[in-house]
C-alpha positions as CSV (number, residue, x, y, z in Angstrom):
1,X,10.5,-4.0,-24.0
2,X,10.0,-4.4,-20.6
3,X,9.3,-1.2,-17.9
4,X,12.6,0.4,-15.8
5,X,12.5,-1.0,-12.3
6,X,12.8,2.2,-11.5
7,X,10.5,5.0,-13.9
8,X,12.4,8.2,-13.3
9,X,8.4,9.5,-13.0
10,X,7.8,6.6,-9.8
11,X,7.1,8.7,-6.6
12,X,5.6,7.3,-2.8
13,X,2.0,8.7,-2.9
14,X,1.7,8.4,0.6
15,X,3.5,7.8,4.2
16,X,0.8,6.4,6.4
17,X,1.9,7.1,10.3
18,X,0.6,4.2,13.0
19,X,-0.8,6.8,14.9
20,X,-3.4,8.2,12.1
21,X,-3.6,4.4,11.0
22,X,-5.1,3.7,14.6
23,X,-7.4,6.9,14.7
24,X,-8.8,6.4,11.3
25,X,-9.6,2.7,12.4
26,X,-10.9,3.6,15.5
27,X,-12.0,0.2,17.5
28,X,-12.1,-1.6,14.1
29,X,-9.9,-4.4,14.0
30,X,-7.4,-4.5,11.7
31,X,-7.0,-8.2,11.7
32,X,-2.9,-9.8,11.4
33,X,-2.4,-6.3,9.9
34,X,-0.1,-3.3,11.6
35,X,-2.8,-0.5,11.8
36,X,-0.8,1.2,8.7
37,X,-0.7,-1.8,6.4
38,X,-4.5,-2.2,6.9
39,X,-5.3,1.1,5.8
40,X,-2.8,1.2,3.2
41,X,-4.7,-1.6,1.6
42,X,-7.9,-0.5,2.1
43,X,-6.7,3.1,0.9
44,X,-4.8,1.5,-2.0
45,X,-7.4,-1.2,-3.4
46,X,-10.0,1.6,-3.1
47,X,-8.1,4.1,-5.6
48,X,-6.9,1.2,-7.7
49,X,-10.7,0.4,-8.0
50,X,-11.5,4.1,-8.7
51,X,-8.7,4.1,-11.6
52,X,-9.7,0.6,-12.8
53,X,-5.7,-0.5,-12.3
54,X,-4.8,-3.7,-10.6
55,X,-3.4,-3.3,-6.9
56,X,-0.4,-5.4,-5.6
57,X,0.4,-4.8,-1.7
58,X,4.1,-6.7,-2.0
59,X,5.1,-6.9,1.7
60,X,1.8,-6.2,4.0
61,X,2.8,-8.0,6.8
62,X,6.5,-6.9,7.2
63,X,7.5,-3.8,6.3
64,X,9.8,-3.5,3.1
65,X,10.8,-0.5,1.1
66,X,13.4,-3.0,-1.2
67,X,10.2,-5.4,-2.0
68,X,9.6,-6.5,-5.6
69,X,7.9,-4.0,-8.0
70,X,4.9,-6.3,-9.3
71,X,5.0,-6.8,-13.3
72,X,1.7,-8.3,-14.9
């Protein structure tokens, strides 16, 4: 059986602002990144590597809230 697209239990964990983005990075460069999408993934790998869970960022460069849901 394969998971809902949409788990009734799925919520946003976070909502990371380009303004805290560019604080927390400070002069570090964030590369091709927007400011929020670099520390989105650096937040994001960093918990999925606490939890031992594969991390999937599925639009980093362009912002999309309709992107795919990754499936293993």
């Amino acid at each position: 059986m394969l998971p809902h697209a949409d788990p009734p239990g799925d919520r946003p964990l976070v909502t990371i602002y380009w303004g805290a983005a560019a604080r927390y990075l400070g002069d570090e460069d964030p590369g091709p990144l927007h400011p929020s999408a670099a520390v989105a993934d650096r937040a994001g790998r960093a918990l999925a590597a606490r939890l031992s869970v594969p991390f999937h960022f599925a639009s980093p460069h362009t912002p999309d809230d309709e992107a795919p849901r990754w499936r293993p």
